[in-house]
N, C-alpha and C positions, 0 to 999 in steps of 0.2 A: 157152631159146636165148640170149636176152640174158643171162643170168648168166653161160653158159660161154664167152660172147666177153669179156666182160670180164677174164679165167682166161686168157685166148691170150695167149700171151709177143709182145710187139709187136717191134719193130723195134729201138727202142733198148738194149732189154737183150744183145742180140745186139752191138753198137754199143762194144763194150771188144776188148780182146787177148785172143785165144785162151784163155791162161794163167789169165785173171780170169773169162772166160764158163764154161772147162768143169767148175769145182766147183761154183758158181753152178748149175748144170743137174742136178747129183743130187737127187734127191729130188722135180725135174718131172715130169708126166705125160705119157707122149707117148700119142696117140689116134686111132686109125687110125680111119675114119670113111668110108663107102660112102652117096652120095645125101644127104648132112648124116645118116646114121644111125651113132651110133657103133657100132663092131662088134668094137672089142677097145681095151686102153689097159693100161699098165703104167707100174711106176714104174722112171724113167733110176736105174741105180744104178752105172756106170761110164764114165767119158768118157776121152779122150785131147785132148791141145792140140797144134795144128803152126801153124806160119808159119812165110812165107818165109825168117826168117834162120836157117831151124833144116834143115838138112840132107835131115833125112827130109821136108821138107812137100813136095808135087807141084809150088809155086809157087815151088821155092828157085831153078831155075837161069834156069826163063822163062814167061812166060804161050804157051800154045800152046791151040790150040782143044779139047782135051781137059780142059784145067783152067782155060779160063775163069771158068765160073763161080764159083769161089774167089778170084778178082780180084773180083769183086762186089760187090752189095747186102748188105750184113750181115741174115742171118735169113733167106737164102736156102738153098734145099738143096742139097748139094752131092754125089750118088750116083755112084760109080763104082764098077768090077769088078775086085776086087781076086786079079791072076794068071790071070784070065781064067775063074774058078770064081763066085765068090760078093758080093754088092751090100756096100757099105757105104753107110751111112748119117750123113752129115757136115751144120754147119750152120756157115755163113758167119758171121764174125766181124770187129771191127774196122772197117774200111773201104773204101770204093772206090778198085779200083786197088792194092790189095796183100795179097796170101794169105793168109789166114790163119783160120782153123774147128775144128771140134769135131767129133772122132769120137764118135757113140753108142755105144759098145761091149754094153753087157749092161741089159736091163730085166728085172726082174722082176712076172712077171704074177699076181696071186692067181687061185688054185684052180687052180693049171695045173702041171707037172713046173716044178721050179726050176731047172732047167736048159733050161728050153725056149726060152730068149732070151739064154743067157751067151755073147755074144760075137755080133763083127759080122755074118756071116752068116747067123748060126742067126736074130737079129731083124729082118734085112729080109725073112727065108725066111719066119717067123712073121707079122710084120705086112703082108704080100703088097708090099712096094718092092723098085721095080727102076727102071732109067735113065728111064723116064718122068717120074719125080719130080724130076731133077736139074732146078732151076733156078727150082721151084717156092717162094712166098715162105710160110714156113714160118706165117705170123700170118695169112694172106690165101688159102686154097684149102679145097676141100670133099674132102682126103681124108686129111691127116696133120698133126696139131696139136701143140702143146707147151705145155703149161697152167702157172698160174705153180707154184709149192708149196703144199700145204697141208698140211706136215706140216713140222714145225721141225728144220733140219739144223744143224749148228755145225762151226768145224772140226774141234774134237776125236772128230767122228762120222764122220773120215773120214781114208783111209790116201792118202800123196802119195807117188807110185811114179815109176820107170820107165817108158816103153813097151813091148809086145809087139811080137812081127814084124818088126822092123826093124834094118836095119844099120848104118846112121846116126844120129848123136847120138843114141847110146846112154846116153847118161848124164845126158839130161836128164830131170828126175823131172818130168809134164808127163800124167803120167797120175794119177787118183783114182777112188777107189772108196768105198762104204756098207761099213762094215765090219761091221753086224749082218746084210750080206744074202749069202744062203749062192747067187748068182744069177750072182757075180762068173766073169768067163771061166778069170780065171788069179790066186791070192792071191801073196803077196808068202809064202817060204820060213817066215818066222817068225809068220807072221800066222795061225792055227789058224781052220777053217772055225766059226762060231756054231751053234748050236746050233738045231733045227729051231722053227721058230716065232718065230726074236728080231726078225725085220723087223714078223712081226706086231703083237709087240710095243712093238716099236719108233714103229711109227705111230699106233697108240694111246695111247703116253704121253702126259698135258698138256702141252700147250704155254705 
């Protein structure tokens, strides 16, 4: 147990701009965990960045009681229901008193369909989060964790995109992805899916 607290992403790494937190989180563990028992974990392999001076983020026009919590503690969770269908799963970034976090878009789970976690809803469907979670401090609870890496990412192991679903600043590239994991929601036109087993591989080369 001591080992794996050690592994918990604390507060301060959480503690930068969106923009720097969410490539920084590829290749984390996230760990869903029932009664301290863990009961599933995958690896982050696509984030998105938003803050407030960015059009699309929920905190660009005002703090309102629905997006409080992204005004917050950095390393907090940030869960809302996107269209009134499906949870996403965000983590507060930056500072107190201004918007700014990281959407978890796609994890990949070994031994499981690789598509079973590609995209925001399919992995709060999979890792059982729903608004309960919103506001919960992501280093500090007994049900959903974020461990640091232990598998060696660089940038050039990673594609710097666009966002998805949105109609606003559009053209900020503010999304990234694991470009050996075929788990990703949506690739980039030129970007050709890998081949089955290259994550595996991937996380077994030396570091």
């Amino acid at each position: 147990m001591r080992n794996k607290i050690n592994k918990i992403l604390k507060k301060n790494f959480f503690a930068h701009h969106a923009t720097i937190v969410a490539p920084l989180l590829i290749g984390c563990r996230l760990v869903r965990s029932n009664k301290n028992e863990d009961i599933l974990q995958g690896i982050i392999v696509e984030t998105e960045a938003y803050s407030q001076e960015d059009e699309a983020c929920h905190g660009f026009n005002k703090r309102t009681t629905s997006n409080e919590v992204l005004f917050g503690e950095p390393g907090n969770y940030y869960v809302y229901k996107s269209y009134g269908i499906h949870h996403c799963l965000n983590v507060v970034t930056h500072k107190n008193n201004f918007a700014s976090g990281v959407l978890i878009r796609s994890v990949f789970i070994k031994n499981e369909n690789e598509r079973i976690s590609s995209g925001p809803g399919l992995l709060t469907k999979k890792f059982l989060i729903n608004k309960s979670f919103n506001g919960l401090k992501s280093y500090d609870n007994s049900y959903l964790k974020i461990l640091k890496r232990d598998i060696k990412v660089s940038k050039e192991d990673l594609l710097q995109t666009t966002r998805i679903g949105i109609t606003k600043a559009t053209d900020l590239k503010w999304r990234w992805y694991l470009k050996s994991s075929r788990s990703i929601s949506k690739r980039e036109k030129r970007d050709k899916n890998p081949p089955k087993n290259s994550l595996d591989q991937f996380i077994s080369k030396p570091q």
